[in-house]
C-alpha positions as a printed Julia matrix, in Angstrom:
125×3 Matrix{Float64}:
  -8.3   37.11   -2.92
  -4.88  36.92   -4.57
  -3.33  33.75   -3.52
  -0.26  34.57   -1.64
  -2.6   36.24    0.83
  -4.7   33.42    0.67
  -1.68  31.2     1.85
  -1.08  33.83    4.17
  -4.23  33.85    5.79
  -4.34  29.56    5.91
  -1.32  30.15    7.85
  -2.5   32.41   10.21
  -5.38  30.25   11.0
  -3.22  27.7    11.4
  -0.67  29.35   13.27
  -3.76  30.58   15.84
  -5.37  26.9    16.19
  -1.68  25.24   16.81
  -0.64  27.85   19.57
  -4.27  27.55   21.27
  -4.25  23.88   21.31
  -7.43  24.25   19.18
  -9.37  26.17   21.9
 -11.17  29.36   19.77
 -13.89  31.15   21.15
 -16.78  31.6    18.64
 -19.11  34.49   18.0
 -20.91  34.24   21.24
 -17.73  34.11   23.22
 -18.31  30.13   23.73
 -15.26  28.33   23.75
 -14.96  25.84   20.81
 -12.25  23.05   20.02
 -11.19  22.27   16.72
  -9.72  18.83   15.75
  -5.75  19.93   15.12
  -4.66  18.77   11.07
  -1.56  20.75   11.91
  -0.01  19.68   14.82
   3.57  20.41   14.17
   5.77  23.05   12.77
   6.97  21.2     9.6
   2.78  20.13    8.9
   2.67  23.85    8.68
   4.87  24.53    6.58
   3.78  22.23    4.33
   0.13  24.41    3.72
   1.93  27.42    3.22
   4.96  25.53    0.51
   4.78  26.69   -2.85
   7.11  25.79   -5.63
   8.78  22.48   -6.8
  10.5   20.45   -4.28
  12.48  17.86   -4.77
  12.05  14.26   -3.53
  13.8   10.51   -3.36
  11.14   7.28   -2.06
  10.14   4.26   -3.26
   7.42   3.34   -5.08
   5.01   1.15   -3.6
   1.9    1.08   -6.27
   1.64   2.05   -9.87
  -1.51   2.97  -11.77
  -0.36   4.62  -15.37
  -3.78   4.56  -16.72
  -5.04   6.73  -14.38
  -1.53   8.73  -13.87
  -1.09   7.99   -9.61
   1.89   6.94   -7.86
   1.98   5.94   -4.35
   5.79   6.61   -2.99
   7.01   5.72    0.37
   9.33   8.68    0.32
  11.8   10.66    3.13
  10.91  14.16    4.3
  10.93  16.42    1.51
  13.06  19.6     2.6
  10.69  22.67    2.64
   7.61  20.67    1.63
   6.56  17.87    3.93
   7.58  15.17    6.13
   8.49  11.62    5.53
   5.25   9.31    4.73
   3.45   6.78    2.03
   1.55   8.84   -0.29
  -0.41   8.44   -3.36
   0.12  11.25   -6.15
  -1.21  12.46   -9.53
   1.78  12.4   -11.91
   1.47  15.02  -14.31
   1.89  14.09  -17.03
   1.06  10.05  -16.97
   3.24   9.1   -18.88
   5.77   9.67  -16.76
   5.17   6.62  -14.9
   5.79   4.58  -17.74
   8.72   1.6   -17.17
   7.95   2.34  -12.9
   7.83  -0.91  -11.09
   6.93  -1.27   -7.36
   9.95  -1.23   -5.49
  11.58   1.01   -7.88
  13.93   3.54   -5.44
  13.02   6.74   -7.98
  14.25  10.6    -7.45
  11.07  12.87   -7.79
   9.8   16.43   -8.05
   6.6   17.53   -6.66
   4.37  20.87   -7.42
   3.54  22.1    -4.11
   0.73  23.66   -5.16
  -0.88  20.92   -7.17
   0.74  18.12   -5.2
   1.43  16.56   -8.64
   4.92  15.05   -9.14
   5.98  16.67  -12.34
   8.85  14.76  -12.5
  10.51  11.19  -11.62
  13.74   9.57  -12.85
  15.05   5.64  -11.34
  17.32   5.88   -9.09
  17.39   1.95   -8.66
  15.33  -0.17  -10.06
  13.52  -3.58   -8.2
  15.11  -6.28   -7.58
C-alpha cells in the first residue's frame, strides 16, 4: 500500500474511533470499545504529520553513545503537542557538546521521529 494512503487510512481509523468515543461494532454486530490513543484533534494530527518540523525544548537527558535525547520541548506547530520525550538523533553525533539543561532549537523527521537536527540556543547554567 503506498504510504500516503496508508497515512490516509490511519487517519480514517482514527478519525472513526475519536468521533464514536471508541464504540465500533465488530463483525457480528457486537458493540466493542477501543482504548482512545487519540483523543484530541492535534494527537491526530500528529499520526498523519509528515515532513521536518521544527522544534525549541530543553534537554533533560543525554545518551551520545547510543544517539537519544530526551527534550522537554513546547508544542511543535503541525507535529505534536508540548511534552518530555526521548528521541533517536540521527546522526549521534549530533548530540555531541549537549548538556542537560541545555535550552537547544531542534528539527524532527516526522516520519522517523528522529531529530535530524539541534543547534544551542542557551546553554546550562
Amino acid at each position: 500500500m503506498p504510504a500516503k494512503l496508508a497515512r490516509a487510512a490511519k487517519l480514517s481509523i482514527v478519525v472513526a474511533l475519536v468521533a464514536t468515543g471508541g464504540v465500533v461494532s465488530d463483525e457480528r454486530g457486537a458493540q466493542v470499545v477501543w482504548p482512545l490513543l487519540c483523543t484530541s484533534p492535534a494527537l491526530a494530527q500528529e499520526s498523519a504529520a509528515s515532513g521536518v518540523f521544527h522544534g525549541v525544548g530543553t534537554v533533560t537527558a543525554v545518551d551520545a553513545a547510543k544517539g537519544w535525547l530526551t527534550l522537554d520541548h513546547k508544542a511543535i506547530d503541525g507535529f505534536m503537542g508540548a511534552m518530555e520525550m526521548m528521541y533517536r538523533v540521527e546522526p549521534p553525533r549530533l548530540t555531541a557538546g549537549l548538556r542537560v539543561g541545555d535550552r537547544v532549537a531542534f528539527d524532527i523527521d516526522a516520519s522517523r521521529y528522529a531529530i535530524v537536527g539541534v543547534g544551542v540556543l542557551a546553554k546550562a547554567k
